[in-house]
N, C-alpha and C positions, 0 to 999 in steps of 0.2 A: 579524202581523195582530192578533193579540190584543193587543198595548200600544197599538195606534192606538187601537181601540175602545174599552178603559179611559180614555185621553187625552181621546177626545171626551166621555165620557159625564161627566170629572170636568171638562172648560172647562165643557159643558152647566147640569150642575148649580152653580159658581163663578159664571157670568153669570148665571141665573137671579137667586141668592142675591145677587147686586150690583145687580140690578134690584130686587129685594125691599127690599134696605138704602136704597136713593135714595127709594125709594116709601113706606119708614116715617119717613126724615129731612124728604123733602117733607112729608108726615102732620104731621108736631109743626111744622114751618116755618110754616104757610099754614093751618093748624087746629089745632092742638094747645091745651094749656091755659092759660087767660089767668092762673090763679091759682100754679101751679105747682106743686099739692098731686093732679094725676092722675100715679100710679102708674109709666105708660106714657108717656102724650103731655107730660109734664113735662120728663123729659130727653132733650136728642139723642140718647143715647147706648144709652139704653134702645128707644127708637122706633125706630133703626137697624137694632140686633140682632133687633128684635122683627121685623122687617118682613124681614128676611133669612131666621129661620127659620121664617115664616110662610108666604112664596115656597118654600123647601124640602120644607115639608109638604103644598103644594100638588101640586108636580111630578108626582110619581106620578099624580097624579088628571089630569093632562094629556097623559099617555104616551099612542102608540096602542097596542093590540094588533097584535101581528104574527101575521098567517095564518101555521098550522101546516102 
């Protein structure tokens, strides 16, 4: 029972963080920078990862509490 639980809690966190990744490559796609001297929204590649671990550091603050 205990490996299902780690299983889910690590797909959880994998799609999150896949959701995060599309949401930073849309970001620089459809807005990003016309000039290509921003930092972030300049490359795909950076906007990806940034958007993943952004989604990441998010999670926690989406969790509920569970009653003791």
């Amino acid at each position: 029972m205990e490996g299902r639980v780690k299983i889910g809690t690590w797909l959880w966190r994998s799609g999150f963080a896949l959701i995060g990744g599309t949401a930073g490559f849309a970001y620089y796609y459809y807005i990003g920078c016309q000039t290509g001297t921003c930092p972030i929204t300049g490359n795909p590649w950076i906007s990806t990862v940034y958007g993943g671990v952004l989604a990441l550091l998010i999670l926690p603050l989406l969790r509920r509490k569970q009653p003791r």
